[in-house]
N, C-alpha and C positions, 0 to 999 in steps of 0.2 A: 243916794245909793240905797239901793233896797235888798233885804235878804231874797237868798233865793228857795222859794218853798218846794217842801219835800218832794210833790210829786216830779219836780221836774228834776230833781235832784233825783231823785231815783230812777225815771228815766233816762237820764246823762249815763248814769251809772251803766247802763245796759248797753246804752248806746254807743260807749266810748269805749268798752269792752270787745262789743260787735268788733269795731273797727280794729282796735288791738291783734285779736284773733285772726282779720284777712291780712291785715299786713306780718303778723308772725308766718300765716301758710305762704304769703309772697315773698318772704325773704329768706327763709328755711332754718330750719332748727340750729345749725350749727353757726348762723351768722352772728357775729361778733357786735354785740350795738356801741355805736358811736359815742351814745349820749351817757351810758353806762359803760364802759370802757369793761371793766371788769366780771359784765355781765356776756351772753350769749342770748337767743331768742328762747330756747329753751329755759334758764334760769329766769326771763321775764315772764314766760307764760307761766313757770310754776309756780315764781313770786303772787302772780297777782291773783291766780286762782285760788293760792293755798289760801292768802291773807284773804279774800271775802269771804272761805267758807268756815275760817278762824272768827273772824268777824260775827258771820252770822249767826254762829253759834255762841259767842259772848251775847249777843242782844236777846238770842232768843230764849237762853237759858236769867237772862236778867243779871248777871253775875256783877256784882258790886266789888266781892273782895279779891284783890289782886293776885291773890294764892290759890286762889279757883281758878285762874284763868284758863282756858283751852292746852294743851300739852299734845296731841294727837295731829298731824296734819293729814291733809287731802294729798291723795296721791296722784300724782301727774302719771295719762296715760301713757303708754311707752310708743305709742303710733301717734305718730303729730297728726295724723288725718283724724283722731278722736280728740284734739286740741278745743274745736270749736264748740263743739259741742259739751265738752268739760268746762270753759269759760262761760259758756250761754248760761250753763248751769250753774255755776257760782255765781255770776252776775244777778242769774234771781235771786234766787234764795239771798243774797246780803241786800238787795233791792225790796225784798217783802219781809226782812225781818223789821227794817224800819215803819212798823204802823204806827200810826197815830201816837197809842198808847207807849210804844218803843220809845218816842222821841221826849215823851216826859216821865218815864218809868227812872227809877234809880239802875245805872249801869256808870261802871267804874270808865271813869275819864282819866285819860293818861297824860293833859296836859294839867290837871288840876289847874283850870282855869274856870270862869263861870258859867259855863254851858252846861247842858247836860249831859250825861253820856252819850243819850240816843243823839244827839247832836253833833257833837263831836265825833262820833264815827261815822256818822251820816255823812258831815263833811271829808270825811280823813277818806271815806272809802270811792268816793268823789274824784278828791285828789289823786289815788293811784291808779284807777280809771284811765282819768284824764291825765294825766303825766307820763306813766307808765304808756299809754296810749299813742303819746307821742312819741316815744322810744322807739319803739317798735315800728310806725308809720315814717320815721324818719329813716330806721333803718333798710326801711322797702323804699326808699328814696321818694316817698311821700309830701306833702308840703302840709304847714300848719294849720289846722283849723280847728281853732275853740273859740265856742260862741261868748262872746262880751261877759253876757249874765252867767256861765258859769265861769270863767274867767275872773270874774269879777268878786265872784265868791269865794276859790279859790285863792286871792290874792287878800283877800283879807286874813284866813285858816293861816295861809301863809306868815302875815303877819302877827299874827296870836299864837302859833304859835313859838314864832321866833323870843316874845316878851310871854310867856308862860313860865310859872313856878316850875315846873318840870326841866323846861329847858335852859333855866338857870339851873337846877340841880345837876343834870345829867351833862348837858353840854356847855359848864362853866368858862371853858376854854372861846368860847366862840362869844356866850354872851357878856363875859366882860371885854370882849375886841369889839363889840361893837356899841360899847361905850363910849360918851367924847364928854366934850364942852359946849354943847349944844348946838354941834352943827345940826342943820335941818337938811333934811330930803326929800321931797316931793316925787309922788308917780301918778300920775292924769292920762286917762282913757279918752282919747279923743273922740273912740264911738259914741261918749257917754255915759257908759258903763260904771265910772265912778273916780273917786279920789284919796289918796293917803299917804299923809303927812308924817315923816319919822321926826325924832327929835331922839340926837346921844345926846343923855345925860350924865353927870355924873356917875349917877345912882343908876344907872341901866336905859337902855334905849324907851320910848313908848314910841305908839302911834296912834293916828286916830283918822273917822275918814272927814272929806273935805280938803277945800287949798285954800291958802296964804303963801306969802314972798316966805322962799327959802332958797339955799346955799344952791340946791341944783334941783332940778325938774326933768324927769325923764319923761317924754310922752312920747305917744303908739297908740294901736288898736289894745284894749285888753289882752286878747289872746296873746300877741306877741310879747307885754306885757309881764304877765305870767312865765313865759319861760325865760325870759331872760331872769329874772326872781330867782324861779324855779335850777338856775345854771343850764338850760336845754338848748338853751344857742347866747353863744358869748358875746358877751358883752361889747369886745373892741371892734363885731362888726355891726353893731350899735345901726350906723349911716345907711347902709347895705339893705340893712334891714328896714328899713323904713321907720327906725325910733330916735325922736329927737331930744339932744340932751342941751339943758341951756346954767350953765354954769360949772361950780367944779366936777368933773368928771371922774376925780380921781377918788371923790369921798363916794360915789356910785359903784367903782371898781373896788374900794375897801370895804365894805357891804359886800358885797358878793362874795367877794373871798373869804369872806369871817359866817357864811351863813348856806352852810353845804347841810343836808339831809345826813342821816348814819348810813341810807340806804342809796345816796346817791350814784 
């Protein structure tokens, strides 16, 4: 399994925005999304434009100390027909804040984990892209499509940061539920894409990538992969979906339920 490099990360970024954007104009500002229950199309458009152009301006400003952070948000145009072109916009600009030098400069990581900053939100802005992306294209009655290798990437972020010092900190409640006795759980991309092995520990869950025999094995495409991870399509219709589970399925179902986003 290979990392996925920045340029195409930054173009996913743009890309999966794009898509974002047609499917929020095909489903209309007041539609209610499925996958965020609690959300509407407008509260995702303005989610995810505010967050790149928050983003972009922590990377571009270099900002290390967390008491600097951005305070000021982007403000959502009030005609959804200037929607596309306010996301096309945020989509750059967080797309070109990541140079080169971005991705190895000091900037404040919010999972304190060992990446860098530019890293870390390179990937993180990826992620709502592509997630958020789905939201939306779901709720235009759209069908899945994330390619393996960003999938792939994503489902690692995923899993970093579920085992990050941060999200012991902040979301102690989830990471000690998904503590054991060493059950093991396997997720394998049948594209290819890649492999990763959980293990509850005592002492907190790890994981790492690669397979070996464990307790259960979920396999699939990455993409679908990913959102089932993600909670974007549930788990019990697993079959349906074309993902297959070979062992206990109920420590797959206890994962799930202990490992929800703040923003899900």
């Amino acid at each position: 399994m290979t990392e996925l490099n920045a340029d195409r990360a930054r173009q996913a970024i743009v890309e999966h925005t794009r898509r974002l954007a047609e499917a929020a104009a095909a489903a209309g500002p007041g539609a209610v999304v499925p996958t965020a229950p609690e959300w509407t199309i407008t509260d995702l458009v303005e989610h995810v434009g505010q967050t790149q152009h928050w983003v972009a301006e922590m990377v571009e400003r270099r900002i290390v100390d967390p008491t600097e952070l951005p305070t000021d948000a982007a403000k959502l145009p009030a005609d959804p027909g200037e929607w596309p072109a306010w996301l096309s916009e945020s989509a750059t600009r967080v797309a070109n804040a990541f140079s080169d030098d971005a991705l190895v400069a000091p900037v404040f990581n919010a999972a304190g984990d060992e990446r860098t900053g530019g890293q870390f939100w390179l990937t993180s802005s990826l992620n709502e892209a592509v997630v958020h992306g789905f939201d939306a294209v779901y709720t235009a009655g759209g069908a899945p499509d994330v390619d393996a290798d960003v999938a792939a990437e994503l489902i690692s972020n995923h899993l970093k940061m579920l085992t990050s010092p941060t999200w012991e900190m902040l979301r102690s409640e989830s990471a000690h539920a998904i503590r054991g006795a060493g059950e093991t759980l396997q997720w394998l991309a049948l594209d290819g894409a890649g492999a990763w092995f959980i293990e509850q520990r005592p002492d907190g869950a790890t994981w790492r990538p690669g397979t070996q025999p464990a307790d259960v094995t979920v396999t699939g495409p990455a993409g679908l992969l990913l959102l089932i991870l993600t909670r974007r399509l549930p788990f019990a219709d697993h079959e349906a979906a074309g993902i297959g589970v070979d062992g206990d399925a109920a420590l797959v179902q206890h994962w799930l339920d202990n490992t929800a986003h703040i923003a899900d």
